[in-house]
Every structure is written in C-alpha cells, then in structure tokens.
C-alpha positions in Angstrom: 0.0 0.0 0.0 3.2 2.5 1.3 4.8 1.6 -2.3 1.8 2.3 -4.5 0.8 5.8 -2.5 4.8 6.5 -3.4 4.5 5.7 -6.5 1.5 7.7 -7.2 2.9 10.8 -5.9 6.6 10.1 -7.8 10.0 11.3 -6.1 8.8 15.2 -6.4 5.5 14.6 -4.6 7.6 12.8 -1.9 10.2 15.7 -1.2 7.0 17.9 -1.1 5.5 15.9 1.8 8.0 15.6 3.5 8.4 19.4 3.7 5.4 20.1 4.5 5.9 17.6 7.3 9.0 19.5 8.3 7.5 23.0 8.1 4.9 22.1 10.5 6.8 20.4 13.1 9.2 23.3 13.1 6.3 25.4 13.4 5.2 24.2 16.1 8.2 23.8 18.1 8.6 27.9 16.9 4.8 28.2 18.1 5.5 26.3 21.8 8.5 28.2 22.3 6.9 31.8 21.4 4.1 30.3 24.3 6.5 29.8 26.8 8.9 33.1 26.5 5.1 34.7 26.9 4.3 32.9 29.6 7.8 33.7 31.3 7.9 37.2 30.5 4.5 37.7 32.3 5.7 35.9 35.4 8.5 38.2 35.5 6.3 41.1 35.2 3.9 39.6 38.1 6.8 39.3 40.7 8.0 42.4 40.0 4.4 44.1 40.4 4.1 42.1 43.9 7.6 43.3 45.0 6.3 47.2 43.8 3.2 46.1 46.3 5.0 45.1 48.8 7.4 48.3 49.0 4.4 50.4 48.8 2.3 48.5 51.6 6.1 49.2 53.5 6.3 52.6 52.9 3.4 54.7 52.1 0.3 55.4 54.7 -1.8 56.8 51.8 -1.4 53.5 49.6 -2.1 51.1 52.7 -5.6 53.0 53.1 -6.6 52.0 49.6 -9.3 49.4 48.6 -7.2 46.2 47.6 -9.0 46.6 44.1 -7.2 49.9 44.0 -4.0 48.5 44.8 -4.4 46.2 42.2 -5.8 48.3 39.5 -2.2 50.7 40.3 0.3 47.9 40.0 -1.1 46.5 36.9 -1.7 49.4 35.3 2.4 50.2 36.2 3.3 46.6 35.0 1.3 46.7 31.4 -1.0 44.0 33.0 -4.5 43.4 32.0 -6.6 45.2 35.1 -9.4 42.4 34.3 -7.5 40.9 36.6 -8.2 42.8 39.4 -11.9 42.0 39.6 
C-alpha cells in the first residue's frame, strides 16, 4: 500500500511531503516556544508588580488605606497587566 501511495505521488510529490511535514513540526516547536517566553515574561512582570506592592504597603500610609482593588488596578496598570485581573 506505502509503495503504491509513493508511486502515485513520484519522487517530487515525496520531497513535497515531507516538507510540509517538516515545516509544521518546526512550526510548532517555533509556536511552543513563542508560548513559553510569553508565559515567562508575564511571570517576570507579576513578581515584580508584587515586590512594587510590597514596598508600597512598606512605605506609604496613603497606599495602605486604599481598597485592595485599587492596589491592584495601580500595580497592573504600572506593569502593562491586564486590570481584568483585578476584579
């Protein structure tokens, strides 16, 4: 069955196939690693919005008095974080 489907398709049709089978797993592996450098950049930006929190909780009166959905709203607003977050 293999033999006549290569046949059919001749030595051109095969090289075609398999790069389109090589284009999409490359693709993908681009695609997963695109994911995960997202995924790692908005971490970074998370810990560094809790440490901002943190330092303001520390040392401002005015910014301890706030709602926490105000404390939120001003760190991820600061951090280029979606504010949906915060509700």
């Amino acid at each position: 069955m293999h033999a006549l489907i290569a046949f059919a398709i001749g030595p051109i049709g095969r090289y075609v196939v398999l790069g389109g089978i090589l284009i999409a797993i490359i693709g993908g592996t681009y695609l997963k690693i695109q994911s995960d450098i997202r995924a790692k950049d908005e971490a970074a930006r998370q810990r560094a919005a809790q440490t901002r929190i943190i330092e303001m909780e520390q040392r401002n009166d005015a910014f301890r008095r706030l709602e926490t959905r105000d404390r939120c709203l001003a760190f991820r607003r600061d951090s280029g974080l979606p504010a949906s977050k915060c509700d």
